[in-house]
DOLO-60135 format. One record per residue (C-alpha): residue number from 1; residue in one letter; x, y, z. Coordinates in nm, 3 decimals. Layout:
BEGIN
resi,resn,c1,c2,c3
NUM,A,X,Y,Z
...
***
This chain:
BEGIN
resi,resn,c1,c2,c3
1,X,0.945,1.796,-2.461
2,X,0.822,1.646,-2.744
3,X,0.488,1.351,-2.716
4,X,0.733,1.065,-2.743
5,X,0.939,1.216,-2.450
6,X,0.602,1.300,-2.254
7,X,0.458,0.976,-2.294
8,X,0.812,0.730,-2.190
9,X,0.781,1.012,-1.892
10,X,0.443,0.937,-1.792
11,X,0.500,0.521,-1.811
12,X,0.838,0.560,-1.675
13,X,0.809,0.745,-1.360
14,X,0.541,0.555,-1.183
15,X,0.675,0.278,-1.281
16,X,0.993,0.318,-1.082
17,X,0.822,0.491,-0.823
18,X,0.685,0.153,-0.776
19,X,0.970,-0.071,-0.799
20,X,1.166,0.126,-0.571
21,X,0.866,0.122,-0.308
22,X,0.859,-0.268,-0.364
23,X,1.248,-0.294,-0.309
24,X,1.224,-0.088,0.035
25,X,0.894,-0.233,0.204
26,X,1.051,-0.596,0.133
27,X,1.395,-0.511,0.160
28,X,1.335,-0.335,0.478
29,X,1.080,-0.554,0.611
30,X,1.279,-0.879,0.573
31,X,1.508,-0.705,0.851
32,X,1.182,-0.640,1.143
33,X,1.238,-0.912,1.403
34,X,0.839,-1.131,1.441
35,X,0.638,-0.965,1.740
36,X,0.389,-1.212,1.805
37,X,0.263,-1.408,2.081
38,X,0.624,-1.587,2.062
39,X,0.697,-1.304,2.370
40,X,0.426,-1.331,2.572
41,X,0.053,-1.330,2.568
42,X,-0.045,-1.043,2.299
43,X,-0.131,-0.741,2.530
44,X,0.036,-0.897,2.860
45,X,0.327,-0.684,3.054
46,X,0.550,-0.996,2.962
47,X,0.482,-0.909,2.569
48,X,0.519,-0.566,2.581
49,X,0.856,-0.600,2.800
50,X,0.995,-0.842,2.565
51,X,0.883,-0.604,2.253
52,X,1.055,-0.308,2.436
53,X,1.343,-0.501,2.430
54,X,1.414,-0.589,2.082
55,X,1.336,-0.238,2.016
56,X,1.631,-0.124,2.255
57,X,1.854,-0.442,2.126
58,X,1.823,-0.335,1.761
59,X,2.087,-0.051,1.646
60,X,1.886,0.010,1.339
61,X,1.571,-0.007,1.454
62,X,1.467,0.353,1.302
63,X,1.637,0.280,0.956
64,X,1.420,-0.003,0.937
65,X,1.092,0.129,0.971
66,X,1.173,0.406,0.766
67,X,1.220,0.185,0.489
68,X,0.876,0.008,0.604
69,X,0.728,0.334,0.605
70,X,0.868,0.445,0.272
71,X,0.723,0.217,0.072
72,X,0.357,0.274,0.065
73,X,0.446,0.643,0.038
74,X,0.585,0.567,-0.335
75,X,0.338,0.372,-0.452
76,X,0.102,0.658,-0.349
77,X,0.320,0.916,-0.547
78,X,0.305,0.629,-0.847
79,X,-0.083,0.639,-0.800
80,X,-0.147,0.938,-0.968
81,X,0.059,0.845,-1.299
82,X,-0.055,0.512,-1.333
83,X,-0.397,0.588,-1.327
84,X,-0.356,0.841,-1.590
85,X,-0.284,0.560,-1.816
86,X,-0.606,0.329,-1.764
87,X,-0.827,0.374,-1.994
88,X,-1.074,0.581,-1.971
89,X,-1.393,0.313,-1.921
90,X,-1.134,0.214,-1.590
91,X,-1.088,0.603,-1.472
92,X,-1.349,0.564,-1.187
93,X,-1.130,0.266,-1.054
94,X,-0.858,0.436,-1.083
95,X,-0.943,0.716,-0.853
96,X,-1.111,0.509,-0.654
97,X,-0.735,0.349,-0.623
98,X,-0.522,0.655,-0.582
99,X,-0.723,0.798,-0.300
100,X,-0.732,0.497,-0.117
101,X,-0.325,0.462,-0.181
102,X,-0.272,0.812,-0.014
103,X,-0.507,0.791,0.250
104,X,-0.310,0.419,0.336
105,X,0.013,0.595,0.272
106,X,-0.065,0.897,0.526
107,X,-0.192,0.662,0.832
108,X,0.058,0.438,0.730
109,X,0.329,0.696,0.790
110,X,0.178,0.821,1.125
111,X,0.142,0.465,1.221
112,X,0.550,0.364,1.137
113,X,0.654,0.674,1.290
114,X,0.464,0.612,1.598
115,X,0.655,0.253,1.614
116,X,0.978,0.372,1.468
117,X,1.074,0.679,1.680
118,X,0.812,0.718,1.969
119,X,0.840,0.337,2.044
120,X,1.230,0.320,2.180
121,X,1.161,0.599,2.358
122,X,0.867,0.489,2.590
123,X,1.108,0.152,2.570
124,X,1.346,0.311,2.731
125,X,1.154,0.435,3.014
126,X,1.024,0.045,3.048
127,X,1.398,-0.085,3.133
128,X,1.441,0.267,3.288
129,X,1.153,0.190,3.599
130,X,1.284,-0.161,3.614
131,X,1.028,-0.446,3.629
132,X,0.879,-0.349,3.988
133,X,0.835,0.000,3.902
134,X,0.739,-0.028,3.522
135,X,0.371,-0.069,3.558
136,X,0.284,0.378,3.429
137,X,0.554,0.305,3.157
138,X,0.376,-0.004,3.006
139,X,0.046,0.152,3.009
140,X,0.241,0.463,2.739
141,X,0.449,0.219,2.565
142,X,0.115,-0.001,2.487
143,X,-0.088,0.313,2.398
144,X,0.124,0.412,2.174
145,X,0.168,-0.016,2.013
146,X,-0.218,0.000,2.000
147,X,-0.264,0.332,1.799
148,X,0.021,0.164,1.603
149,X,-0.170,-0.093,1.561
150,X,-0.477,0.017,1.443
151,X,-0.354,0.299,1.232
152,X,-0.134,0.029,1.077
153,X,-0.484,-0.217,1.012
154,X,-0.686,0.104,0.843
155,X,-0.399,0.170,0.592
156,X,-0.394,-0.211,0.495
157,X,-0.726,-0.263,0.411
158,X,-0.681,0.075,0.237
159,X,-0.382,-0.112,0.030
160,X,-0.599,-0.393,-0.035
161,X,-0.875,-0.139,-0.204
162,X,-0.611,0.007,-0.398
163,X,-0.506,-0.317,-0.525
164,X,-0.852,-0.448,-0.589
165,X,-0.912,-0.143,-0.774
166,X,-0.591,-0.117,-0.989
167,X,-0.607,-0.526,-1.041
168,X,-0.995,-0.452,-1.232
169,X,-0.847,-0.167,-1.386
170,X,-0.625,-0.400,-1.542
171,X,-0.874,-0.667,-1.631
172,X,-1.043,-0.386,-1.815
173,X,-1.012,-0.452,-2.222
174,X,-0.719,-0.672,-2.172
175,X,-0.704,-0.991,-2.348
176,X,-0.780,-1.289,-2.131
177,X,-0.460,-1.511,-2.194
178,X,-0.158,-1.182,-2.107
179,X,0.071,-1.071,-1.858
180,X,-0.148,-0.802,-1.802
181,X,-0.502,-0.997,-1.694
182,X,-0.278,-1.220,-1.493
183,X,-0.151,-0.935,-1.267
184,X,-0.540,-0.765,-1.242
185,X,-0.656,-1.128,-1.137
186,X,-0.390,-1.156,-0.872
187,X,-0.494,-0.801,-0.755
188,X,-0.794,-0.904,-0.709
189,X,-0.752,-1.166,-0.511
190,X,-0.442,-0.992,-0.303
191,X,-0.612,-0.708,-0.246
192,X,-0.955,-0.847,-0.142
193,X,-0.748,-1.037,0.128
194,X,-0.663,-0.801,0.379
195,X,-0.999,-0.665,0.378
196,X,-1.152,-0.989,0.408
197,X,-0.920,-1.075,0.729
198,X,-0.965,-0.694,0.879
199,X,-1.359,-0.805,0.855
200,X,-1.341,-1.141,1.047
201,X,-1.095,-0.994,1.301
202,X,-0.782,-1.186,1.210
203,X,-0.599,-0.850,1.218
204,X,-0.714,-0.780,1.571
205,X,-0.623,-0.537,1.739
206,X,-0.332,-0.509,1.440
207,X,-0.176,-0.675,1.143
208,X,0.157,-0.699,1.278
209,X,0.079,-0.954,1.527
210,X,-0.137,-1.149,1.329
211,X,0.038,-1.486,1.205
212,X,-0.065,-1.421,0.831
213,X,0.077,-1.083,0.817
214,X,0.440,-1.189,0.685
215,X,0.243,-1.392,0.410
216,X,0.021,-1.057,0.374
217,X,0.306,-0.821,0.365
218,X,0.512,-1.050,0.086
219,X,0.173,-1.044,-0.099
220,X,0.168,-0.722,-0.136
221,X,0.512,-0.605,-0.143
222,X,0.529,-0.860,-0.469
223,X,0.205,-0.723,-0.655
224,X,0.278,-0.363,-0.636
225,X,0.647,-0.497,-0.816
226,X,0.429,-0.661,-1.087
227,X,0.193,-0.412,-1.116
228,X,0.552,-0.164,-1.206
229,X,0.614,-0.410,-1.507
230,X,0.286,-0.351,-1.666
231,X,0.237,-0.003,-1.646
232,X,0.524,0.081,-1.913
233,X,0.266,-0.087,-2.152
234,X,-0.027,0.069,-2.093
235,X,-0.101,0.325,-2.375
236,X,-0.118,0.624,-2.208
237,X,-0.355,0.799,-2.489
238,X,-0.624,0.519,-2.491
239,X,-0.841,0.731,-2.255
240,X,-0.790,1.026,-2.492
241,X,-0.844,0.802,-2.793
242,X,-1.153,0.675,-2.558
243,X,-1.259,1.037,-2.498
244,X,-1.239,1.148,-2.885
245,X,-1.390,0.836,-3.062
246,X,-1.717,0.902,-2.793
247,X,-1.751,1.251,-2.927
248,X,-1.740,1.170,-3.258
249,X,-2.031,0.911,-3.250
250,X,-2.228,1.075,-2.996
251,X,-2.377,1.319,-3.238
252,X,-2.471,1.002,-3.447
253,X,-2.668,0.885,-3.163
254,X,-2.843,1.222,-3.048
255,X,-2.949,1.329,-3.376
256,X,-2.716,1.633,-3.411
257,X,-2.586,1.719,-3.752
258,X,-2.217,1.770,-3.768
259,X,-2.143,2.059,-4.019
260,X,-1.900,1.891,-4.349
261,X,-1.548,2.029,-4.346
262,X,-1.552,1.965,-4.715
***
């Protein structure tokens, strides 16, 4: 594979790693029926009946989440290759960003399968006991909501790192007026968001209950999907060219003689 190949490769991939998570955590997402305090009073036996409910009344209740679930998990794999193409002056950033985006994508996946597939099941056993007898039931079926739930709140304020990261990244040597600055800026301020709300408890004891999470979720669904059209035009030898132009000054600045090819 010749450099040309490599390096349409190396923009390519992540970047349709990163549409495709866009298009699934949206396109999924758009399909999860609101559980808020619209059933009941957040933590009640009233909520959590009515929340067993739509899990039981919705045939594709799994398929859903596994959409939901997929999507972090691609821009995680799309981490790794974008950050290879900061620059170099941006690389700390960038891992700061990748680990953060597979640490979120790994709780995040515990967290959807933990809602997804354990969730109908305890559901069942709710209807199962009937509402005289479902008292043991409720206490498993919110155990399980609340690890849900705060699995689910680690991994977005993990998200919201990665995107503060990747959106300074960006800002990094780009010119003020582009395409480019305009999607690190609205990293920034995306990213910093979630973190910000996790911090004054509006994501307590979860996002997904929280009446800004729908706004949240579109938020970041939408960035990582503009973050995918910029990476195809990052250079991805500037933090070689970086790299090489150091070396060749930094015996200028120590002292050091460099022997003449000549």
């Amino acid at each position: 594979m010749n450099d040309s190949s490599r390096s349409r490769l190396d923009a390519w991939l992540p970047t349709l790693l990163l549409a495709a998570g866009s298009a699934l955590f949206l396109g999924a997402g758009r399909h999860h029926p609101r559980i808020n305090a619209s059933l009941g009073e957040v933590g009640s036996p009233q909520f959590y009946r009515a929340f067993a409910a739509h899990m039981l009344h919705m045939p594709n209740w799994g398929s859903v989440h596994l959409g939901i679930l997929l999507g972090p998990v691609l821009w995680a794999l799309a981490a790794s290759g974008a950050a290879r193409l900061l620059p170099a002056r941006a690389a700390s950033l960038g891992d700061l960003a990748r680990s953060a985006l597979m640490l979120a994508a790994g709780l995040w996946s515990v967290a959807f399968v933990l809602d997804g597939y354990v969730g109908p099941k305890l559901a069942n056993a709710i209807v199962a006991a009937g509402v005289s007898g479902d008292a043991e039931a409720i206490r498993a079926f919110s155990a399980n909501q609340l690890a849900m739930a705060r699995l689910g709140m680690l991994s977005i304020v993990l998200v919201g790192t990665a995107m503060t990261a990747f959106g300074g990244a960006l800002l990094m040597g780009a010119r003020i007026r582009s395409w480019r600055s305009a999607v690190g800026a609205l990293g920034l301020v995306s990213g910093a968001w979630p973190v910000a709300a996790a911090l004054r408890g509006e994501f307590y004891p979860g996002p997904f209950t929280s009446p800004w999470w729908t706004i949240t979720a579109l938020a970041i669904g939408f960035w990582f999907l503009l973050f995918a059209t910029v990476v195809p035009a990052l250079d991805p030898r500037a933090g070689l060219a970086e790299e090489r132009g150091a070396d060749a000054v930094r015996p200028a600045i120590t002292g050091t003689r460099v022997p003449s090819t000549l």
